[in-house]
Residue, then its C-alpha position, 0 to 999 in steps of 0.5 A: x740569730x735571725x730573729x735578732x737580726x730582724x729584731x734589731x732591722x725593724x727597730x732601726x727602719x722605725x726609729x729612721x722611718x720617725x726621724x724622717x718624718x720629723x725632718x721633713x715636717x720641720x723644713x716643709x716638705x709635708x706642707x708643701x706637698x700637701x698643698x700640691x695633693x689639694x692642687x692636683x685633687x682640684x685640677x681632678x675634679x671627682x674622686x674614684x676608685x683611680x683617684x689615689x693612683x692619678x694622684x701619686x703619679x701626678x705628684x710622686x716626682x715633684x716629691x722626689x725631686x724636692x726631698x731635701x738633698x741633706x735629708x737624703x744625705x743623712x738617711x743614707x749615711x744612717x743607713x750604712x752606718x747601721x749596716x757597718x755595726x755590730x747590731x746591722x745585717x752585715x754583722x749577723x749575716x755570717 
């Protein structure tokens, strides 16, 4: 039973996982952030070792803080919807 639990897990947060990806590509979250990552890398100047973490704290809460409020809202509702069926953890969890 739990590997069919977490069978049916890893299929639901992969198929979430692309659905998310593709919405915030088609309202341009991704370019918009890709643009403030080139802006933030500039402003830094040489890349190191602590490049990649400088660059994350600097724009992880301009990219929370703009996530789509409805993208938010329908991952969260995918998500207890998926824990509410048959085939989420809930089900398999007795």
């Amino acid at each position: 039973m739990l590997i069919s639990t977490n069978s049916c897990l890893i299929k639901f947060l992969s198929s979430l996982e692309q659905k998310i990806r593709e919405e915030l590509v088609e309202c341009g979250w991704c370019d918009m952030m890709k643009e403030l990552s080139k802006e933030e890398l500039s402003r830094l100047g040489r890349i190191d070792k602590n490049t990649v973490a400088k660059l994350t704290a600097a724009i992880l809460p301009h990219g929370q803080a703009t996530a789509p409020e409805k993208i938010q809202n329908e991952v969260l509702s995918d998500v207890k919807k998926f824990i509410q069926s048959e085939g989420g953890i809930a089900a398999h969890g007795e």
